[in-house]
N, C-alpha and C positions, 0 to 999 in steps of 0.2 A: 154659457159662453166659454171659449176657450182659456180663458187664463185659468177660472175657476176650476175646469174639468185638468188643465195641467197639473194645478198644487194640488191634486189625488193624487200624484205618482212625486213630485219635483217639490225642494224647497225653491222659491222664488226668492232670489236676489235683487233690490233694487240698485241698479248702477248709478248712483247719482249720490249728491251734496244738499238736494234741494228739501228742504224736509217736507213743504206741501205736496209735491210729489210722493213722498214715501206715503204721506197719510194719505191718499187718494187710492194708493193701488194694495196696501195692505202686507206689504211684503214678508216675510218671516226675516231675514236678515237682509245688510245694506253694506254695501263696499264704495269707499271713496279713493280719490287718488288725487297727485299734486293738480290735473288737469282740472277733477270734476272739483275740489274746493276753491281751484284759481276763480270759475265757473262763477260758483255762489257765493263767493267772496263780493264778487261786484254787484251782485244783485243789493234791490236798494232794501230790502225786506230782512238782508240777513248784516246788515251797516253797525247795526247797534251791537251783535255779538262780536262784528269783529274791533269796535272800536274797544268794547270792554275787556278784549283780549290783549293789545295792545296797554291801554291805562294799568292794567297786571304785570307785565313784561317789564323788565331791566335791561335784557336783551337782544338782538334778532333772534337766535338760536332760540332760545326761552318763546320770544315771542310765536315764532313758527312750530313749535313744539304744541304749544298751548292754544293755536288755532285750531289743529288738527284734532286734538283732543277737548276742544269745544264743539267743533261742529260731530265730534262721535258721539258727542253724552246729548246733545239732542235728537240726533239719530236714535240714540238708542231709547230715545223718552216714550218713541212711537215705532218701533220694532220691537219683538217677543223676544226674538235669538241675540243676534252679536253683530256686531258692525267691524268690518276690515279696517283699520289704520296702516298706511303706507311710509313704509322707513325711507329717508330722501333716497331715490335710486342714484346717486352721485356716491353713495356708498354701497354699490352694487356688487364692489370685487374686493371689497372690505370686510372678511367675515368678522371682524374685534370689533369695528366701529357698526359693524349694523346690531349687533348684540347688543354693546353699549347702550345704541338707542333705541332698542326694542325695550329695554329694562326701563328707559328713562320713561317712555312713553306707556308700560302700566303703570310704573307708580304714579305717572299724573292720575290715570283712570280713577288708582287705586284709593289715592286721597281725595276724588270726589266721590267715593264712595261704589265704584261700578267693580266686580269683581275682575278677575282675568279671567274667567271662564267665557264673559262676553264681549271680549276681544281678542281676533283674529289679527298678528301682526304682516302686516303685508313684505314678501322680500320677493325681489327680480329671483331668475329662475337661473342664476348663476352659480359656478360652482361654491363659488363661496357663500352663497346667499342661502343654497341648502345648505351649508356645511353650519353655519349661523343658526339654521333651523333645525337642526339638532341639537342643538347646542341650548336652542330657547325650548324646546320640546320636553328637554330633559327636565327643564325648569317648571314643567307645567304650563309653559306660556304657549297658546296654539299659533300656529303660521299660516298663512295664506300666500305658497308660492304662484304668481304669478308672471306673467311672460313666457308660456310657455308653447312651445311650436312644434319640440322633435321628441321623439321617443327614447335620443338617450336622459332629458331630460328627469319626462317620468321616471323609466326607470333609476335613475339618482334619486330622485325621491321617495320610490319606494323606500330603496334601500336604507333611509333615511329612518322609515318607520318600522322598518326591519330592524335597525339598530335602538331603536330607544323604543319599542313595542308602545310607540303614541299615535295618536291619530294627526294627522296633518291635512289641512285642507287645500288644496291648490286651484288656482284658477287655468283653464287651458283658453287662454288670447290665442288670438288668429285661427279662430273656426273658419271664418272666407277670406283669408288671405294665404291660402296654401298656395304650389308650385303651380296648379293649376292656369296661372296667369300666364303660365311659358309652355303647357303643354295642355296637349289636348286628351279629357280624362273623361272616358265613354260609360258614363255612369250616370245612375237617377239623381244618386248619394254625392252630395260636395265633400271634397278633399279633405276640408278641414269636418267637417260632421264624421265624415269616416274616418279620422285620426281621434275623435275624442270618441266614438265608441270604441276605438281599439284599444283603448287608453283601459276604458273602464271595464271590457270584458278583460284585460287585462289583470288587471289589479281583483276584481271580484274572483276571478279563477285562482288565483294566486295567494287568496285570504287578505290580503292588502286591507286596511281601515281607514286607508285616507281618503279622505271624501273627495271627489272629481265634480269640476264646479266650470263647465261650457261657458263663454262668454265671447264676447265682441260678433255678438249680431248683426244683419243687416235688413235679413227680412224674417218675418214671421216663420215661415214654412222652415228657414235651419232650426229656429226653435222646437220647432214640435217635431222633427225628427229625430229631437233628442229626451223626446218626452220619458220621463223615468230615471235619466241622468239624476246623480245625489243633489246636485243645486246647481242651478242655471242664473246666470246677472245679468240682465235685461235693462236697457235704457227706457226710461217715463214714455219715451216716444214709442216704442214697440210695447209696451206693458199696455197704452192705450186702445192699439191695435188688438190687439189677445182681447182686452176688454170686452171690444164689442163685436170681433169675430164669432159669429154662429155656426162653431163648428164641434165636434164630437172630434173626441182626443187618445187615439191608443197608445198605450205603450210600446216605446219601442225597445227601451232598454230594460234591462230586467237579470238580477244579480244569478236569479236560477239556470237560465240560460247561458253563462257566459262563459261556462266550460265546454259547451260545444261551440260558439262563436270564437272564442281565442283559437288562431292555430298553434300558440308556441305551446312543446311540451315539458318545459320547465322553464322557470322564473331564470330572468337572468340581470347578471352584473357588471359592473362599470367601475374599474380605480378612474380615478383623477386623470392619469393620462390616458388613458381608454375614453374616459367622458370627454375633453376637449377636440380629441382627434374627432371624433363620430360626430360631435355638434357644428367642427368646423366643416365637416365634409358634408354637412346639409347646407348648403346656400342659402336657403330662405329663412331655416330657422336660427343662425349666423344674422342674416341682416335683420329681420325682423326683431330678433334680441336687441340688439345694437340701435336701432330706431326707436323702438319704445323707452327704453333708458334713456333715449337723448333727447324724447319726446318729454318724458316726466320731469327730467332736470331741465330743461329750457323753463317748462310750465313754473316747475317750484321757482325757479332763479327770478320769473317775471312777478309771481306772488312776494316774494325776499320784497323785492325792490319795492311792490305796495306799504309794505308792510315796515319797511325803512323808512318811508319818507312818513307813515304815521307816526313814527318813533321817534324821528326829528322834529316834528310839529310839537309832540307834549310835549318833549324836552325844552321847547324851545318859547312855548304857551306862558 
């Protein structure tokens, strides 16, 4: 089936919170976000971890900390690799305060015993949020930049792993939601599929170690055009599909190849005000940033408020 003929070339990412899900499809590693924990927060199956989370907590901040880092450590009970933890994206243009709580959020891991090698801390794909992930790189702690749409991005990321010779892990959001919606692009290949192979002949031609991680699906077939890609994050809904698809699965991507697929002839660079101008002068990956970060803090800010009025209740028991 095709999921199976995939993970011969692709680590498979589960996209989700739900941990029956993760045990059903077998995944190597699992990424969460403020959305996907809001998600299985309310599920009536996962009530008991979140109330024990709460009974723990003195605080909201505490108590939201320690959510997120309950529902990793059983993720991780039944995944082999590492599981994504996401820094509130309300600290997005904050590189002090997202360090802070990328620190805060291993050593919860750390004191239940899970190493930092298997956690990926998740930061928006902002200048400060790489600049944070340098910062945490240096530390040993890996990152999972995420929200990412335009190619000055990547390359700031690179550059990133250029500086501190670490490996970083990035997620590329918005595979099908490129500019494609406003123009018309006469091609087999979607916009956003052909932005994330570019991404990663990219970086393979270029010695780059940080691993390129395809995401935000919609149908099967972008999936397997990126067959080969270092990790793909796949929703329970499309993994089911792969499941039972009977289909034979080539390679598309492939690191030996990626010197003749990249056109640029040397690797290139981005200061700070180089990187802004270029991202602001991409529209979609300008608004697309800005909507996903407003997307994850509404979600965290609607979990807060769950998770406050639990905290009023003990207090108040």
């Amino acid at each position: 089936m095709a999921l199976e003929e995939l993970k011969k070339y692709t680590i498979i990412v589960a996209d989700t919170g739900d941990f029956d899900a993760i045990k059903t499809y077998q995944p190597t590693d699992a990424t969460t976000n403020p959305s996907l924990i809001l998600a299985a927060a309310k599920m009536p199956q996962y009530k008991q971890l979140v109330d024990s989370t709460v009974s723990s907590s003195a605080t909201l901040e505490e108590a939201m900390d320690r959510l997120f880092v309950a529902f990793g450590l059983e993720i991780l009970k039944v995944v082999p690799g590492r599981v994504s933890t996401e820094v509130d994206a309300r600290l997005s243009f904050d590189k002090d305060a997202q360090v802070a709580k990328a620190r805060r959020l291993i050593k919860l891991y750390a004191d239940a015993g899970i190493a930092k090698e298997r956690v990926l801390i998740k930061l928006s794909s902002t200048w400060e949020g790489i600049q944070a992930a340098k910062l945490l790189e240096a530390e040993g702690i890996h990152c999972n930049l995420t929200l990412m749409f335009s190619m000055p991005q990547a390359i700031a990321c690179a550059e990133v792993q250029g500086h501190t010779n670490l490996a970083i892990r990035r997620s590329h959001h918005g595979l099908v939601r490129q500019k494609a919606r406003r123009q018309l692009v006469r091609s087999r290949i979607e916009p956003g599929v052909r932005f994330v192979r570019g991404v990663y002949n990219y970086y393979k031609k270029f010695g780059y170690k940080t691993e390129i991680m395809g995401a935000s699906f919609r149908n099967t077939m972008q999936i397997l055009e990126l067959a080969g890609c270092d990790l793909l994050t796949i929703s329970p809904a499309l993994l089911e599909q792969l499941r039972v698809l009977p289909a034979e699965v080539p390679r598309r991507l492939c690191s030996e190849r990626a010197s003749q697929d990249c056109p640029d002839s040397a690797a290139r660079s981005l200061n700070e005000a180089e990187f802004r101008w270029q991202l602001n002068e991409d529209e979609m990956a300008t608004d697309k940033l800005a909507e996903g970060i407003r997307r994850f803090a509404a979600d965290a800010a609607t979990l807060e408020k769950q998770i406050e009025a639990a905290l009023v209740a003990k207090s108040s028991a």
